[in-house]
C-alpha positions in Angstrom: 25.7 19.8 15.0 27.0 16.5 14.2 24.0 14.3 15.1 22.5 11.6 12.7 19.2 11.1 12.9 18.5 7.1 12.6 15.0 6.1 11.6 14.0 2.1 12.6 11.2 0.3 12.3 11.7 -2.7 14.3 10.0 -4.5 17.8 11.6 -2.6 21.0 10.5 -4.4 24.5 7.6 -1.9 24.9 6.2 -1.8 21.0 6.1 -5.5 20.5 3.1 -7.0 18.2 3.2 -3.5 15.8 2.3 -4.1 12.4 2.9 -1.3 9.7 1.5 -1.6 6.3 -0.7 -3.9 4.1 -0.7 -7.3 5.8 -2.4 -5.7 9.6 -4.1 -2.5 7.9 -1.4 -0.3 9.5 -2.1 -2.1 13.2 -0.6 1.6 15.1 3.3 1.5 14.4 5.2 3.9 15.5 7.9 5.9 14.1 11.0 6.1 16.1 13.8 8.7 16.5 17.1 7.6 17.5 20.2 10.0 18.0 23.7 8.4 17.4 25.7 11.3 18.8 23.6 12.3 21.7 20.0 13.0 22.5 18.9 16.4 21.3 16.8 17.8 23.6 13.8 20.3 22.7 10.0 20.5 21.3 10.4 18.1 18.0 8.3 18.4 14.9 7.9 16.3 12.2 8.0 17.8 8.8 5.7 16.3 6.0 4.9 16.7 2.1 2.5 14.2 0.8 2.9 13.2 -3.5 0.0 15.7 -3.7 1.7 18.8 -2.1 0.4 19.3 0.6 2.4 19.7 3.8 2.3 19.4 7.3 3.9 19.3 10.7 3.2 17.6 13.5 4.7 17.7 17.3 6.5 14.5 18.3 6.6 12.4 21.5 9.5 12.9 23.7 10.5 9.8 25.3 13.4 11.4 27.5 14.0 7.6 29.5 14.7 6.2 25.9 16.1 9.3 24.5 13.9 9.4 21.0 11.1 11.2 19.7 7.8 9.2 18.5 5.0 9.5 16.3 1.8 7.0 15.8 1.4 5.7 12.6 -2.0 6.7 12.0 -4.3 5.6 9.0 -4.2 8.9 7.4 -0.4 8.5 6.7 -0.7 5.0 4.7 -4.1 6.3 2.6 -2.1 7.5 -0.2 0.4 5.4 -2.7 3.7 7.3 -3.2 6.7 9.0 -1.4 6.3 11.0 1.5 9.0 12.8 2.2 9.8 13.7 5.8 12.3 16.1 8.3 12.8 16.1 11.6 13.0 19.6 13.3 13.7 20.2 17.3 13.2 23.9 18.2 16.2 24.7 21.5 16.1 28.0 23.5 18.9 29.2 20.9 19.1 27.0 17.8 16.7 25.1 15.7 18.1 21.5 15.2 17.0 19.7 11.7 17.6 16.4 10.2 18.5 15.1 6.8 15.8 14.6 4.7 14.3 11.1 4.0 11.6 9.6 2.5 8.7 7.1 3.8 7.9 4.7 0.9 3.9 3.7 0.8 4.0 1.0 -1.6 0.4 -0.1 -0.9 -2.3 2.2 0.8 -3.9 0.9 3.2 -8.3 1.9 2.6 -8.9 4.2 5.3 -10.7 7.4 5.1 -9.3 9.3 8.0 -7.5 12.9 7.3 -4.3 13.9 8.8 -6.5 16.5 10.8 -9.0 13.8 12.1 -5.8 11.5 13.0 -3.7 14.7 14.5 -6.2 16.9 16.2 -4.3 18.6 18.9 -0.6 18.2 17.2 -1.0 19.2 13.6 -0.3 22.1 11.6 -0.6 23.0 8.1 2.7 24.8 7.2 1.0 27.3 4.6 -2.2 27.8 7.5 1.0 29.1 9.8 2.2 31.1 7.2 -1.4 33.1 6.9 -1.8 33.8 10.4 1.8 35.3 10.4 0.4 37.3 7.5 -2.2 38.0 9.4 -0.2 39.8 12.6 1.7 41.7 10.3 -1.5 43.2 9.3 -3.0 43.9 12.3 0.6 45.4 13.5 0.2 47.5 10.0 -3.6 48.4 11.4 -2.1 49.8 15.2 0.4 51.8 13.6 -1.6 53.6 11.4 -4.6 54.6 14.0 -1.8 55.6 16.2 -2.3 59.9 17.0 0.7 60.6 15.0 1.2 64.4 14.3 1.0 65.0 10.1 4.3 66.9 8.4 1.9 69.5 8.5 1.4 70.0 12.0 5.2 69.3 12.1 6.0 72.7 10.4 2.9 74.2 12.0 4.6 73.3 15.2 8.2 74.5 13.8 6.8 78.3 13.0 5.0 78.8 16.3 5.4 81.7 18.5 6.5 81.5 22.0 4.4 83.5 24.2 6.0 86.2 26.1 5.1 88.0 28.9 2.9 91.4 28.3 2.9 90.0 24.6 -0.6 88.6 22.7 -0.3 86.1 19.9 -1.8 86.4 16.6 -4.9 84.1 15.0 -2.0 81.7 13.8 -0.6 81.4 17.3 0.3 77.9 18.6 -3.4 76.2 19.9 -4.4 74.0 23.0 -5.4 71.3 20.3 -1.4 71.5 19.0 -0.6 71.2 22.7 -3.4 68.2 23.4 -1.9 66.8 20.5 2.1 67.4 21.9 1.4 66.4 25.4 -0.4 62.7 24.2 2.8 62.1 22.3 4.7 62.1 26.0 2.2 60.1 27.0 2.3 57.4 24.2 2.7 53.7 25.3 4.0 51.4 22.7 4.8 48.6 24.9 1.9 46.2 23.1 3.2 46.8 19.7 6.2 46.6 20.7 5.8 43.0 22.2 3.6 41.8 19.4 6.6 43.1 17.3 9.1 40.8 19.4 5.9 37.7 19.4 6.4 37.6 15.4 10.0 37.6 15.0 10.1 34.7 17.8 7.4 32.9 15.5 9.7 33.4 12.2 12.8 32.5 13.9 11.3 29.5 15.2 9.7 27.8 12.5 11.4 29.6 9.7 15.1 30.6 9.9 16.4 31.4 6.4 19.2 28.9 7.0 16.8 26.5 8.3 14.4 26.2 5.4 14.3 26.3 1.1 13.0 28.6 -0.9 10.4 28.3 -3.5 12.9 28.1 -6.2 15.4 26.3 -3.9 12.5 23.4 -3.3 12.1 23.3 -7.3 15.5 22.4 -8.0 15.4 19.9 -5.2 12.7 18.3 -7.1 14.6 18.2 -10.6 17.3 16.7 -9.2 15.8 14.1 -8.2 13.5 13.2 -11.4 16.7 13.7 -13.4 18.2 10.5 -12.1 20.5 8.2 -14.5 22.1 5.0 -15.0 25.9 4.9 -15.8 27.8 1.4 -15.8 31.2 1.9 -15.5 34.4 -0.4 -14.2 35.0 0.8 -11.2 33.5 3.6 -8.7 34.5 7.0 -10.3 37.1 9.7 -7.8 36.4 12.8 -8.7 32.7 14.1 -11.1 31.0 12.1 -8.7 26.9 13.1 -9.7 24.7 12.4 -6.7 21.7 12.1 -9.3 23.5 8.7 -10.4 23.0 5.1 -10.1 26.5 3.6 -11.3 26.5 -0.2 -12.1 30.0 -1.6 -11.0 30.8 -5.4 -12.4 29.9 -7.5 -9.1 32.7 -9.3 -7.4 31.0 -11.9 -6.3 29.5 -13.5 -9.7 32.1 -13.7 -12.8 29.2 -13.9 -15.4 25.7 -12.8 -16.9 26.7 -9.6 -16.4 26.1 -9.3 -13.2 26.5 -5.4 -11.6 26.6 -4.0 -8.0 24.8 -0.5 -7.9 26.1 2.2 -6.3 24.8 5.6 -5.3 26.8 8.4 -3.9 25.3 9.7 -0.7 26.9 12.5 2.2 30.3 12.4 1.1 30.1 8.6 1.1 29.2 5.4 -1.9 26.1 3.1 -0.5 25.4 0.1 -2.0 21.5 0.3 -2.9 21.3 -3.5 -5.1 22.2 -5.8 -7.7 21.4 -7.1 -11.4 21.3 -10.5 -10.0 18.3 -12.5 -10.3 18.5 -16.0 -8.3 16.7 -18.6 -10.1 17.8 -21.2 -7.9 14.3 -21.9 -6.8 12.4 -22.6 -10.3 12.2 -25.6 -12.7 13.9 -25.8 -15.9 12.4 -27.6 -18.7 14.7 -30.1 -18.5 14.5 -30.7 -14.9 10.5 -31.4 -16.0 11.0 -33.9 -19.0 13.0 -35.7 -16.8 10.8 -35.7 -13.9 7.8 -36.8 -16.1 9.7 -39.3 -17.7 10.5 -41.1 -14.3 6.6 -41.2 -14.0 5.5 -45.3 -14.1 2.1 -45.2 -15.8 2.1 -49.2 -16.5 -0.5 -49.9 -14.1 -3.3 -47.7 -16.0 -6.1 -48.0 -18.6 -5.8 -45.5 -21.5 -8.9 -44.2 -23.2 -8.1 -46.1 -26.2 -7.7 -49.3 -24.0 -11.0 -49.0 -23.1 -12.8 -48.1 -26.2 -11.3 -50.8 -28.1 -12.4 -53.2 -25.0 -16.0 -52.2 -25.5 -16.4 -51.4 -29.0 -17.5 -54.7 -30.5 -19.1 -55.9 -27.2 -22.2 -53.3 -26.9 -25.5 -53.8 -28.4 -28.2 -51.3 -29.0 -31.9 -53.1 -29.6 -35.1 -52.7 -28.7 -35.2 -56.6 -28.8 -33.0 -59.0 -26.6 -30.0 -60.0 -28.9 -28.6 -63.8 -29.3 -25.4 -64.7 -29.1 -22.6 -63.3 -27.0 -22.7 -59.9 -26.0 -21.7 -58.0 -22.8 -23.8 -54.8 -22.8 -27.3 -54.4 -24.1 -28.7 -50.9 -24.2 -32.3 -51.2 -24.2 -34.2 -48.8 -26.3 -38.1 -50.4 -25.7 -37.7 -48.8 -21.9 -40.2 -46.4 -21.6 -40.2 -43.3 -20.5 -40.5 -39.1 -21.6 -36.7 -38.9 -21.8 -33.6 -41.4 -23.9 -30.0 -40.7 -25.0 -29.1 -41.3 -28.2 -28.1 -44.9 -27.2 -31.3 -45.5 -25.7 -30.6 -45.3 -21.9 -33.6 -43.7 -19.8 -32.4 -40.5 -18.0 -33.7 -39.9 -15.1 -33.1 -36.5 -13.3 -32.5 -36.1 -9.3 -32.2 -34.1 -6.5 -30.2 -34.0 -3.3 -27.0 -35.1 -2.3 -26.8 -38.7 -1.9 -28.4 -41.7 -3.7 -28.5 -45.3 -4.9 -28.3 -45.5 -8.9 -29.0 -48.8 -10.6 -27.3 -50.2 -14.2 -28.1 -49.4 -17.3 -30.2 -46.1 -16.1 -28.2 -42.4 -16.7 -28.6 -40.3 -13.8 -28.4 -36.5 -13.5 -28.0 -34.5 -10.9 -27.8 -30.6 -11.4 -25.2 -28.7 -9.2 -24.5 -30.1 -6.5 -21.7 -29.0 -3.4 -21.7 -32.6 -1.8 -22.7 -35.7 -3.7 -22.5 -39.3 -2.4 -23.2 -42.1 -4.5 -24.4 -46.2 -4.0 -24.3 -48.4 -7.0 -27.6 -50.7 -6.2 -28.0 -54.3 -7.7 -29.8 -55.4 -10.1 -31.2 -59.2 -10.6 -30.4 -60.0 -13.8 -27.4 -61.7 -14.8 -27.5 -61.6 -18.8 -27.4 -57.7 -18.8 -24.1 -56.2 -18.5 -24.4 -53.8 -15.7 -22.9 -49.8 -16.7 -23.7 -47.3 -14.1 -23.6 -43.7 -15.9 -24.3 -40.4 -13.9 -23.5 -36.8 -14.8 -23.3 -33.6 -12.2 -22.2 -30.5 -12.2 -19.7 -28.3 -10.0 -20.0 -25.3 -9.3 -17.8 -22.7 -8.1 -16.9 -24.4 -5.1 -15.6 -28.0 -6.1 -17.9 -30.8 -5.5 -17.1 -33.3 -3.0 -17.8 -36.5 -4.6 -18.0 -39.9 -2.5 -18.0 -43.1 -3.8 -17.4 -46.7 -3.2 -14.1 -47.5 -2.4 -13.9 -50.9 -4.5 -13.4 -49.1 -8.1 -10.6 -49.2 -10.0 -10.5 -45.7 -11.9 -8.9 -45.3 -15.0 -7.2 -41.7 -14.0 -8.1 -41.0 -9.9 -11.2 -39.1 -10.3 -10.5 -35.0 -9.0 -13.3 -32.9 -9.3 -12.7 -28.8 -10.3 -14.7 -25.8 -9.5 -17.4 -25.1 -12.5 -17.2 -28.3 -14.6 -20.0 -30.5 -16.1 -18.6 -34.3 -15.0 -20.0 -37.5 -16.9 -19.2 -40.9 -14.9 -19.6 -44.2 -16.0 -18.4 -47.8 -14.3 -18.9 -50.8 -16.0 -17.2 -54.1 -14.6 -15.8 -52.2 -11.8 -13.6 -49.7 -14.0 -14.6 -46.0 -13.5 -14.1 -43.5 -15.8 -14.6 -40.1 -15.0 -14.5 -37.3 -17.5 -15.3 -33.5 -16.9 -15.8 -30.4 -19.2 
């Protein structure tokens, strides 16, 4: 027969909004059969052997309006990473029809805990289950045969050196016996008609399921698998024409780019080459390093404070004293304040809790952490102390969304990151903001 079977995975008018795989949990696709030469018609089965083995076939939908067969995607199919290889079989009146073999690819499985026999209750059957209950009828045709009343070879030549009985003639003590007779006249009246059809029931199950030119052996199935982990890579100029191997991938010089040796791969496939890829990788979408120096070098950073700027600003500016100093100064750090807690520059700290507040100069403020903090600078009444404010938080592993007043002029445009320890301090309406 000189039908193709097609297998598709795409959104037909009546299976729109079907996921299948990873991204919807396998959402019920469906497998569907398609027939380029004609519709086969019959009762289909779908042939299965999971990477651990194990095999099974289930019965198919017939969709006769559409001409395909169909099978639900069920959970049980997708548990499993690895190949599952797969053959369509459609038993006829006269012939058994069967597909190519292909493979389903389950790149990702999907966590589900269904079994193929939970997924498949009334449709299912293990292959090697089938085989046992064939073995099975064989043995119970083996066990009617041999409690049939079959006469011995004994009896046979018993029955061979009888005596016919004539008339006004007796018969001797080994004359032929009414149990010999009984024994004769059940054989005439033996019906074998149930063994007979049981016989007829078995063959009908073989030839169904497993005609010799139908199927693989053990041995057959073996080197089937060989093949196939026995694949190899050959680059070569052009696509050989005679020695073709069908266990190799042949990487042709591509056509299309000139350079980098670039190849076209090639598998031989039916009779026919099929282009499965290329060495090509397209980079077109990624930054080179040039392409970054030059965009950072276009960056205009003129308008911003460096670190050093603003150390160098401060430096000879900020007095430490327990004592008000003389002279011109533009920060004094107080260390006469009193309380249980200084820095080593003789700020107070004081801790606090919640998510807003209004912190004054010259005070160093610590929150713990916090997911939402919003700050107030308050005022303080005394015009021959330089005003700092200095706060610390901390941000956890959701980032912390910081609020403050809009009139500061940061040195780098404060962003706060997920499990950081920030330290903040303002002084003359220049924020710096630095977090470890």
């Amino acid at each position: 027969m000189e039908n193709k079977l097609v297998f598709e995975k795409k959104e037909l008018s009546d299976y729109t909004n079907k996921v299948l795989g990873i991204s919807g949990e396998n959402e019920q696709e469906m497998l569907i059969f398609l027939f380029e030469d004609g519709f086969v018609d019959g009762t289909c089965y779908l042939e299965l052997e999971f990477p651990n083995g194990s095999k099974y076939s289930i019965e198919t939908k017939k969709d006769k309006e559409n001409e395909c067969y169909k099978l639900e995607v069920k959970n049980s199919l997708l548990k499993k990473d690895g190949i599952i290889k797969m053959q369509l079989k459609i038993i006829q009146e006269t012939a058994v029809w069967k597909s190519v073999l292909f493979e389903m690819y389950v790149l990702e499985a999907i966590n589900a805990v269904e079994s193929i026999e939970e997924d498949y209750p009334n449709f299912v059957t293990r292959i090697d289950t089938r085989m046992q209950e064939i073995e099975i009828g064989f043995k119970q045709l083996d066990e009617k045969v041999d409690n049939l009343n079959v006469p011995t070879k004994e009896e046979k030549e018993n029955w061979n050196n009888k005596v016919d009985s004539e008339e006004g003639k007796g018969l001797s003590s080994n004359d032929f016996t009414d149990d010999d007779k009984n024994k004769l006249d059940s054989l005439d009246k033996y019906d074998d008609t149930e063994i007979k059809e049981l016989i007829k029931s078995l063959q009908n199950a073989l030839l169904e399921r497993y005609l010799k030119s139908e199927t693989f052996s053990k041995e057959e199935i073996k080197e089937l698998i060989n093949a196939v982990s026995t694949m190899t890579i050959e680059k070569v100029d052009s696509l050989p024409t005679q020695n073709i191997s069908t266990t190799t991938i042949y990487l042709v010089p591509s056509e299309k780019v000139k350079e980098n040796n670039v190849y076209d791969e090639f598998i031989y496939v039916s009779e026919n080459w099929e282009t499965i890829g290329s060495t090509e990788i397209d980079l077109s979408n990624y930054v080179t390093i040039e392409m970054l120096n030059q965009a950072i070098s276009n960056i205009d950073l003129s308008g911003y404070v460096t670190r050093d700027e603003v150390n160098d600003l401060i430096a000879d500016e900020v007095i430490v004293s327990d004592t008000e100093p003389s002279g011109d100064w533009k920060l004094w750090i107080d260390t006469s304040v009193d309380g249980d807690k200084k820095l080593a520059d003789g700020l107070p700290i004081k801790e606090m809790t919640g998510g807003e507040g209004t912190i004054l100069p010259n005070v160093y403020y610590v929150w713990g952490e916090m997911a939402e903090l919003a700050i107030t600078l308050g005022e303080l009444n005394d015009d021959k102390c330089t005003k700092e404010y200095c706060f610390e938080f901390r941000s956890g592993g959701v980032a912390t969304m910081l609020t403050m007043d809009s009139g500061i002029k940061w040195v780098s445009e404060p962003h706060v990151e997920a499990n950081k320890t920030y330290q903040v301090s303002i002084l003359n309406g220049i924020g710096v903001m630095i977090g470890a």
